[in-house]
N, C-alpha and C positions, 0 to 999 in steps of 0.2 A: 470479411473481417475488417474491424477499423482499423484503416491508415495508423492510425497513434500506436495503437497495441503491435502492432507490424514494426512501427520505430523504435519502441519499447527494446523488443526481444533481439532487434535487430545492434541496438546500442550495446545492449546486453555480452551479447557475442562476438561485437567487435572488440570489446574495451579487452574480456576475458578469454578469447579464443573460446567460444563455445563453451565458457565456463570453468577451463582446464586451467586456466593460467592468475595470479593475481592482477589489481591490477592499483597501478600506485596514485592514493589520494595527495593531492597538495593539502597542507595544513599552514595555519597561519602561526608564522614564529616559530616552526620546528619541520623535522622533516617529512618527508611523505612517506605516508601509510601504504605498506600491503595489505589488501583488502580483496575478498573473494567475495563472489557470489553464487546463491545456490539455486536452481531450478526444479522442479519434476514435473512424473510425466503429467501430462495433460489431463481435467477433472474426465470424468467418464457420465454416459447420458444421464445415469441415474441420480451421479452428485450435483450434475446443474439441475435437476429435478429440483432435488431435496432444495434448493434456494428458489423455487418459486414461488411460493409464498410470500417472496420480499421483494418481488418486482424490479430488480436491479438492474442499473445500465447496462447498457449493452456491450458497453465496452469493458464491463471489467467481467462478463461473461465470456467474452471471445478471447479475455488474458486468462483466464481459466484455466478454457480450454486447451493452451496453450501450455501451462504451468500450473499447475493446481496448488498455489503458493507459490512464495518467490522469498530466497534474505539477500538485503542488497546490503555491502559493504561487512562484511564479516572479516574481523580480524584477531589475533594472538594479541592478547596483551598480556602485562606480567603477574595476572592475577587469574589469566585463563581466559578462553574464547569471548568475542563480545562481539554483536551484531547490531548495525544499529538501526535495522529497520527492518520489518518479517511483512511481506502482504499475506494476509489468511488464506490460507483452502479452504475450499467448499464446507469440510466440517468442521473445519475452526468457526467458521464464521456462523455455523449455526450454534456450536457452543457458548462460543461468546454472546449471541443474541441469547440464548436459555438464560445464561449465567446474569446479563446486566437486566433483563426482565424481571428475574425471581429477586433482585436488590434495589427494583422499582428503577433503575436507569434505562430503560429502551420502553419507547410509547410515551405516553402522557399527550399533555396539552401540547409538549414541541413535535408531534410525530412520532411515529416509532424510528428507529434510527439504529444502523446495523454498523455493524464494528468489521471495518475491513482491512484497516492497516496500522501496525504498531508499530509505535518510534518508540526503542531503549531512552528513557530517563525523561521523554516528552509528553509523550500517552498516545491514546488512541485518535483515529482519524475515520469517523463515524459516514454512512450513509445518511441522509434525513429523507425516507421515504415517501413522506408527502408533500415536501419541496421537490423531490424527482420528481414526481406525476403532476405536479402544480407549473414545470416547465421554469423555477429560480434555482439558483446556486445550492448544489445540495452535499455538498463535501466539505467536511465541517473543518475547521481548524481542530492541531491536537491539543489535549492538555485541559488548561484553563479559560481557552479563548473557544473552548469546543460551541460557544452559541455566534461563532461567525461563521461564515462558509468562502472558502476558496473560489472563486471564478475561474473554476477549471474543471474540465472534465476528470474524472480518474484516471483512464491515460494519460492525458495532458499533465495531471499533477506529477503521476507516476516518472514521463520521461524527463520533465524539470528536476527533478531530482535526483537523479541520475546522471542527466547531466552538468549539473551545478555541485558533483561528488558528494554528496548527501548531508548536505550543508542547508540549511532551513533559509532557505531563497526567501522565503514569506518575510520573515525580519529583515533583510537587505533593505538598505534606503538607498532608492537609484535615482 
């Protein structure tokens, strides 16, 4: 298994006690958030199957396996539950590839491109499949800058953001 996806679940667990516990966001100008996170069980043979077709990294196969989906930072607010970030399971992830296919969004001239992780009020955070196998940057930014790609691996991305309390590190100017 990758080292990254091992840090991943391993953050995961510390911050939350295995998920039991919240665990509190600093926020800028107010106070900090209780915020949970949600795990399951791990995909099963047949759901990494069903993603073969898409030839995905490896590493966001062995956090699968591990979690078949994941919501990081889930909280109460006074209008009702809000989460702000869901990584897909195995069949989410093929839904969403059906669904942005049949609206002409997945394939074309930029590759096909699979939907693996949602940010509340940002957008999706896409695979570009023939930038994976072409060996450049294939994890797209969310939203409107979806035709740039992060320099990160999907764990990589994953535990950045997690550790940086689910705060969009990508706009930071350091």
């Amino acid at each position: 298994m990758d080292q990254t996806v091992t840090n991943v679940i391993k953050t995961i667990n510390a911050l939350t006690d295995n998920t039991k516990n919240s665990y509190l966001v600093p926020t800028l100008g107010g106070a900090p958030i209780a915020c949970r996170f949600k795990t399951w069980t791990g995909a099963t043979k047949e759901d990494i199957q069903s993603l073969q077709q898409f030839d995905l990294p490896d590493d966001l196969i062995d956090f699968l396996l591990v979690t078949n989906g994941l919501d990081l930072f889930n909280m109460q607010t006074e209008y009702g539950p809000l989460t702000w970030a869901h990584v897909l399971s195995c069949q989410e992830i093929i839904e969403n590839y059906l669904l942005m296919k049949k609206i002409g969004f997945a394939g074309g001239e930029a590759g096909e491109s699979v939907g693996v992780i949602h940010l509340t009020d940002i957008g999706m955070i896409n695979i570009n499949i023939g930038r994976l196998k072409a060996g450049q940057h294939y994890l797209s930014y969310p939203g409107e800058r979806g035709n740039e790609y992060f320099n990160f691996t999907f764990a990589d991305w994953l535990h950045r953001y997690i550790v940086c309390g689910g705060s969009e590190f990508w706009n930071l100017l350091y």
